[in-house]
N, C-alpha and C positions, 0 to 999 in steps of 0.2 A: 500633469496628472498621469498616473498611471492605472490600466486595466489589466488586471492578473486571471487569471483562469486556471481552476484545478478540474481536470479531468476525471472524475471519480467515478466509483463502480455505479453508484445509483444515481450520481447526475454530474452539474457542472457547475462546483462552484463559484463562483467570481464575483468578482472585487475592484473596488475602486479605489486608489491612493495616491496621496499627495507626494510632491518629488521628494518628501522623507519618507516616506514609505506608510506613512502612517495612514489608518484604512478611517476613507469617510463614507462609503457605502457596502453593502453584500445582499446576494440572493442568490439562490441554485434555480437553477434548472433542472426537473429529472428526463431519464432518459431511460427505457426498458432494456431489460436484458434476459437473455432467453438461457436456461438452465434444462435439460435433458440427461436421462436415463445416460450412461457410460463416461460424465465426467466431462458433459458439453456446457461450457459457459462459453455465450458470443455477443456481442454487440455489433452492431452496422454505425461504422465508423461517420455514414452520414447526418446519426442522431446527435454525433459530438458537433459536428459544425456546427447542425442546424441550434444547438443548444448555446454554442460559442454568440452567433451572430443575436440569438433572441438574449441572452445575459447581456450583450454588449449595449444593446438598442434599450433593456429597461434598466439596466444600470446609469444608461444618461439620465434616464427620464426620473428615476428618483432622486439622482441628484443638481438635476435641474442643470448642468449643464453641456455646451454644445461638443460634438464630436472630436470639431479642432483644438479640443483643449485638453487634451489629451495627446500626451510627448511619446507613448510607448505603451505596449502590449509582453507580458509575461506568460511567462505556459509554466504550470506542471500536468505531470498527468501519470495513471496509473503507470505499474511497470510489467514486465515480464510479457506479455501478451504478441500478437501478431497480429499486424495487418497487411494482408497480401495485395498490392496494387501492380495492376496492368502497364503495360507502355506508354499509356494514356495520363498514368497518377489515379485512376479509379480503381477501387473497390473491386478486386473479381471473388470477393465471397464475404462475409463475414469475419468482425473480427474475432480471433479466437485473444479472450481477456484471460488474467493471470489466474483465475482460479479455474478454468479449462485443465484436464489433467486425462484425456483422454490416451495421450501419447506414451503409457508406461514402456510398450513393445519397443518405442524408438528408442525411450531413455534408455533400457534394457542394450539396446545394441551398442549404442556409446558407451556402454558400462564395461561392453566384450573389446570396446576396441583402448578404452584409456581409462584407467584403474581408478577409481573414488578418490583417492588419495594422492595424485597426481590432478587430478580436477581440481579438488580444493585447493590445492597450494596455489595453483596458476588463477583460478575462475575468483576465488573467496567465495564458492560456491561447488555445493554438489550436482551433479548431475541427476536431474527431476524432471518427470513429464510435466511440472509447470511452468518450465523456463522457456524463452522464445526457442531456441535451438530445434529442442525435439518436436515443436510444432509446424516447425516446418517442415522436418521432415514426415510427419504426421500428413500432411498433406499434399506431401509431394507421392509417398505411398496409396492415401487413400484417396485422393482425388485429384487424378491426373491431367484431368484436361486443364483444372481449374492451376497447378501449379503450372502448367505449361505456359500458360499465361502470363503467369507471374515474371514482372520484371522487378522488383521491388519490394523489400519487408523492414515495416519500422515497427516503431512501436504508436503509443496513443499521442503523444503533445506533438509528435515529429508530423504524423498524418497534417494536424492542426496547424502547424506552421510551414505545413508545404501548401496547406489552400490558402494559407494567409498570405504566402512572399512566391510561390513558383516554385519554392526551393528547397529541398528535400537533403535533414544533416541530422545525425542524432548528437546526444552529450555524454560523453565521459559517465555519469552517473545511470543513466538508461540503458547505456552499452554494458555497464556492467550488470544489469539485471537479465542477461541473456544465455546465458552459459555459454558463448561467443567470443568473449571480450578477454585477453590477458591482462590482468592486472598487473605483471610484472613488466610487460613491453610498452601497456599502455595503448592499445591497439588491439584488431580483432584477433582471435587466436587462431593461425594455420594449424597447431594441432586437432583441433576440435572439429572444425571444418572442415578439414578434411576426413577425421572418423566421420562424421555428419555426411561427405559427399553431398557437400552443399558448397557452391562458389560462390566467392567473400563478395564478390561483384553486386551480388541481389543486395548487401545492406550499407548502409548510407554511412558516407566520410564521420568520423567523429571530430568534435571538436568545443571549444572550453562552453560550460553553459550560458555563460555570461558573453556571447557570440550576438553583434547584432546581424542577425541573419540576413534581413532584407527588409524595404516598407512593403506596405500592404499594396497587394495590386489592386484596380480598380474595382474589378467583381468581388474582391475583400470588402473595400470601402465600401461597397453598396449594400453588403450585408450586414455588417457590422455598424453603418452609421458614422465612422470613423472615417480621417483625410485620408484620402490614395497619397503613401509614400512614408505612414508613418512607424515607423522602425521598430523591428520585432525582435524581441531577444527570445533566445533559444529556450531555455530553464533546461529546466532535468526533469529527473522521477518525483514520485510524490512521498518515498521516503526518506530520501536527502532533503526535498525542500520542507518537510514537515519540520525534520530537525533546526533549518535555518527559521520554520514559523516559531521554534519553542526557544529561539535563542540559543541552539547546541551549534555553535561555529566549529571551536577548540574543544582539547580534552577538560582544561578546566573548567567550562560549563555544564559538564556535568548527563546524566542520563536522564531518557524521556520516554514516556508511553506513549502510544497513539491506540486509541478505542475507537476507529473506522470499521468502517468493514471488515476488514481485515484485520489486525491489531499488533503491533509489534510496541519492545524496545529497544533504542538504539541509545549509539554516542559519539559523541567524534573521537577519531583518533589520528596520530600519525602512520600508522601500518595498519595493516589487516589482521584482524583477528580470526586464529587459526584455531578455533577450539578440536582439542583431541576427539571431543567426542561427534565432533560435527553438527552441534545443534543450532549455531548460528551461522549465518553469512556475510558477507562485508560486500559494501556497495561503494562505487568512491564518489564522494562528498559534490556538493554541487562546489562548493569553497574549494580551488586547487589548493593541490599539496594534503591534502585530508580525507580521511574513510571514514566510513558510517556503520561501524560493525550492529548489527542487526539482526534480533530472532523473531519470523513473524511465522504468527497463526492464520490461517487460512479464514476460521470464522468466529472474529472477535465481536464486533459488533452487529456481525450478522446473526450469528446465533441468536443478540436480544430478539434483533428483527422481527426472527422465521418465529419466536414462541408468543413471542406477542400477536404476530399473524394469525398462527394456526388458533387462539386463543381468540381471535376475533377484537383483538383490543386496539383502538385506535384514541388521537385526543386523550381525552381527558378518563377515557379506561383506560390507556394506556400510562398514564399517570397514577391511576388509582391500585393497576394490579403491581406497581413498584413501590406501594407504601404499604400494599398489602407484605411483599416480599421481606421489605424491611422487619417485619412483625412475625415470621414465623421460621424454623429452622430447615434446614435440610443436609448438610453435611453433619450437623451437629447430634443427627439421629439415624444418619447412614443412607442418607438418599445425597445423592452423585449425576452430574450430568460430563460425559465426553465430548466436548464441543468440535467435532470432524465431522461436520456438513458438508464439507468440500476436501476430505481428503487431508490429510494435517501436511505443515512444513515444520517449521521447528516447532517443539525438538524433537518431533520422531520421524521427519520425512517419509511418510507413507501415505501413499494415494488410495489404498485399500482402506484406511481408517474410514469409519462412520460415526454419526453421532447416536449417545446412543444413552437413556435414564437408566442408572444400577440402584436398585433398593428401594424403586415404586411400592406402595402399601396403599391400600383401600382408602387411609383418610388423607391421603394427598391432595392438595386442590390447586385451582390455577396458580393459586402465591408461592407455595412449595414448588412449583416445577418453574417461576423465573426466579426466585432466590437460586434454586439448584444451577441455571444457564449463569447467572450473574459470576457464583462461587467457581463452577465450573474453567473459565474465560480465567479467573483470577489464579487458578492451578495451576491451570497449562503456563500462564504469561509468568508463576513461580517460579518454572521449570526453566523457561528462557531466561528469567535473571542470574539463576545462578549457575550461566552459560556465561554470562560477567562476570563473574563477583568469583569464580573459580581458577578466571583466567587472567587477575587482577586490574579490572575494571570496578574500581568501589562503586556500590550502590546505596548510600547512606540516607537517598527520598529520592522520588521522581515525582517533575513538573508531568501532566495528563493532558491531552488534546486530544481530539476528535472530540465526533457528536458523542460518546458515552460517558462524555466528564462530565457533562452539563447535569448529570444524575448522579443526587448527593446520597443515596441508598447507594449506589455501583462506588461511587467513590471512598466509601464508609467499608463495605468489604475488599475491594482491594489493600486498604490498610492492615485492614485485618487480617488479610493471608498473606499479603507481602512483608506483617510487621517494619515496617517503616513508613513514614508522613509521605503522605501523595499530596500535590497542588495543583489547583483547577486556575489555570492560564487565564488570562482576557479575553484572549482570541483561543478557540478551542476548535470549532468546527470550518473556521478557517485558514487555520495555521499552516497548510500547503500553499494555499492562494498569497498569503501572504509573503512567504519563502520565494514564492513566483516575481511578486512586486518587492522583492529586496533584492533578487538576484538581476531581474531589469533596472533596476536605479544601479545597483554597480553598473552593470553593462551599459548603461548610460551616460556614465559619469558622474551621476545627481548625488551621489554618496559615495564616500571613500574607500570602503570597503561593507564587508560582511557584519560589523560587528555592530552595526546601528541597530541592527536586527533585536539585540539584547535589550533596547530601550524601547522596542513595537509593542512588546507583550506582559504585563505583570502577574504575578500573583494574587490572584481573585478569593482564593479561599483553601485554608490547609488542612486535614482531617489526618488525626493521628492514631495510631494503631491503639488497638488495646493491648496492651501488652501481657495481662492475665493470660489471653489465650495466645503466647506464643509457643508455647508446648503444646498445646491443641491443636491449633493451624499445621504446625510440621508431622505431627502424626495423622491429620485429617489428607493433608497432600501427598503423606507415604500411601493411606488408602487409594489416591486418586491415580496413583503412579500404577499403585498394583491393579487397579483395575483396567487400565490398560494394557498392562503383560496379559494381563489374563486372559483379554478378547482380541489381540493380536494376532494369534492363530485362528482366531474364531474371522475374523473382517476375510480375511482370503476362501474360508470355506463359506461363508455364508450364502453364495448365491449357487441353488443345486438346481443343475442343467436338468433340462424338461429330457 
């Protein structure tokens, strides 16, 4: 058997599976994370252990069996973020996670020293205060003691697989979520590291994810419940392995949404997708030989999140205000929501965006304003598709994973502003953990390759556009666009110094 672990923004998924990969238990673990005033999102990389070792210990216990039976441990985990470790392998501050965007000053200076356009071509990525790079130098400027410290910066599954095995390595696909990494050398980038004046030294060897890095040391085994010695594979990010949860190995499988947190589309390809306008990035595939071109929003399924929060709905309000949603209109009458909670990535990489309701009216009620979050989510993720579909990647449907598919009201309108059939997966809320336990059975030998992956997960259920309102939907998303131009200059001036 195998135990997979997805490191995600609000907790830790993980997963039990057979040496086909095929899932016979699941439960998360949450884990807090702390959000401040200037664009601070951090996590204490000690909640992911703590959440690894308590998944590990009640994933036996619901599946009633013993530790040693179990061949191997998988990791995915968030990407882009930082965690700074001492000479020790500890923690000297918090982790600063991928929606952290406090760093614009640094990215700003990288921008003076290596042109946007020379970034993309080498990174598959622009230069953004959300990528590891500029957090570190973010901290190396703003607190000095604490980067003095600092021997060491990975990311989230690497931290986890250095308390698992002693041994600290990231992968190919994690490395490329860093603005760090060449994609053309294959290896970290001496250009960028250098504009950075940061030594390549502080970050860990890369190497394939399918690596079995080490067995668990004993203080693993004790936490985890699991044999001391039992063999850890590496994995990657959690949006290369999401794509391996959805079955997107190759080009011919086709494109996928993720409704996480965060929310993106990707697809596999042979090269990187260099779109003109820069509104996607390309990460490389946990599969060698393959990229993951990729446009994520910063708050896709966070957005439902925050409005059902602030809204007080949990359970079964939280159910009831999405059948309310279903029932009443909001773009369809000029009410709009910008879902930049956290600053957007694609397509408009701006850290300055906020979120923000255009076209509130007196009889608005709570179902009006998550219809508007739902629509909203579904615009922006328009605007990323035909970051595809412009740059000949056909989009003719896309398979849906994460927790926002499991909502057949969210699923119903994304058809309807994507005009095209959306499919809700088997596996949906765990389609990274599972990517984890496909990418360890290759690395173990127990499956042949990657492509078993396509028989893990079926098609649960398909919702097809209306197609009446296709001329509606692309006139309601020109709205959506322009009201972005519009407060584009407004997000820079909006906060006036005392």
């Amino acid at each position: 058997m195998i135990v997979a672990h997805d490191l995600g923004t609000t907790g830790n998924k993980a997963s039990l599976h057979d040496e086909g990969g095929a899932t016979l238990a699941t439960l998360t673990v949450d884990y807090p994370t702390s959000f401040a005033a200037g664009g601070v999102a951090e996590q204490d990389p000690v909640h992911w252990w703590e959440a690894v070792g308590t998944a590990t210990r009640r994933l036996l216990e619901l599946a009633g069996v013993p530790g040693s039976a179990v061949t191997g441990v998988g990791l995915s985990g968030q990407m882009m973020g930082a965690v700074f470790l001492g000479a020790d392998h500890q923690p000297v501050r918090p982790a600063m996670i991928w929606a952290d965007h406090r760093s614009t000053a640094q990215a700003d200076r990288l921008l003076a020293e290596v042109s946007q356009d020379e970034a993309y071509r080498r990174l598959g990525h622009r230069i953004h205060p959300t990528y590891t790079l500029a957090k570190m130098m973010w901290v190396r400027d703003n607190e000095p003691d604490r980067w003095a410290r600092t021997r060491h910066v990975c990311v989230a599954k690497d931290y986890v697989v250095l308390r698992l095995t002693g041994i600290l390595v990231t992968d190919h696909s994690d490395a490329s979520g860093t603005d760090a990494y060449d994609q053309v050398a294959g290896d970290w980038s001496p250009l960028l590291l250098d504009a950075a004046a940061i030594d390549p030294g502080v970050l860990p060897p890369v190497v394939e994810s399918t690596t079995v890095v080490g067995g668990l040391t004993a203080a693993a085994a004790a936490h985890t419940g699991l044999q001391p010695g039992t063999p850890v594979v590496l994995g990657g990010g959690d949006g290369p392995m999401a794509a391996v949860g959805a079955g997107v190995i190759t080009p011919d499988d086709g494109a996928y949404v993720c409704l996480g947190s965060s929310s993106w589309i990707s697809a596999s390809s042979t090269r990187p997708l260099h779109d003109p306008a820069m509104r996607s990035m390309t990460f490389n595939h946990v599969v060698p030989g393959y990229f993951v071109p990729t446009a994520t929003m910063q708050a896709g399924g966070a957005s439902l999140s925050w409005v059902m929060g602030i809204l007080g709905a949990t359970g079964a309000g939280h159910d009831q205000l999405l059948l309310e949603a279903a029932k009443v209109p909001a773009a369809d009458e000029g009410l709009f929501f910008l879902p930049y909670l956290l600053g957007e990535r694609s397509p408009h990489w701006n850290a300055a965006a906020a979120g923000t309701f255009a076209g509130l009216q007196r009889h608005h009620a709570a179902g009006h304003l998550v219809r508007a979050v739902l629509e909203g989510v579904a615009f922006n993720l328009r605007t990323c598709i035909s970051a595809f579909t412009e740059n000949g990647i056909p989009v003719e449907s896309l398979d849906v994973i994460g927790g926002g598919a499991t909502s057949d009201v969210w699923m119903q309108v994304l058809a309807d502003v994507w005009q095209v059939p959306v499919r809700r997966r088997s596996i949906v809320a765990e389609a990274n953990s599972l990517g984890a336990a496909v990418t360890a059975a290759v690395g173990l030998g127990l499956v042949a390759d990657f492509g078993v992956a396509r028989s893990l997960s079926t098609t649960t259920a398909e919702f097809l556009p209306d197609t009446a309102r296709g001329e509606l939907s692309r006139r309601q998303h020109e709205v959506f666009l322009d009201a972005y131009d519009r407060l584009e200059p407004w997000f820079d001036r909006r906060r006036v110094a005392p």
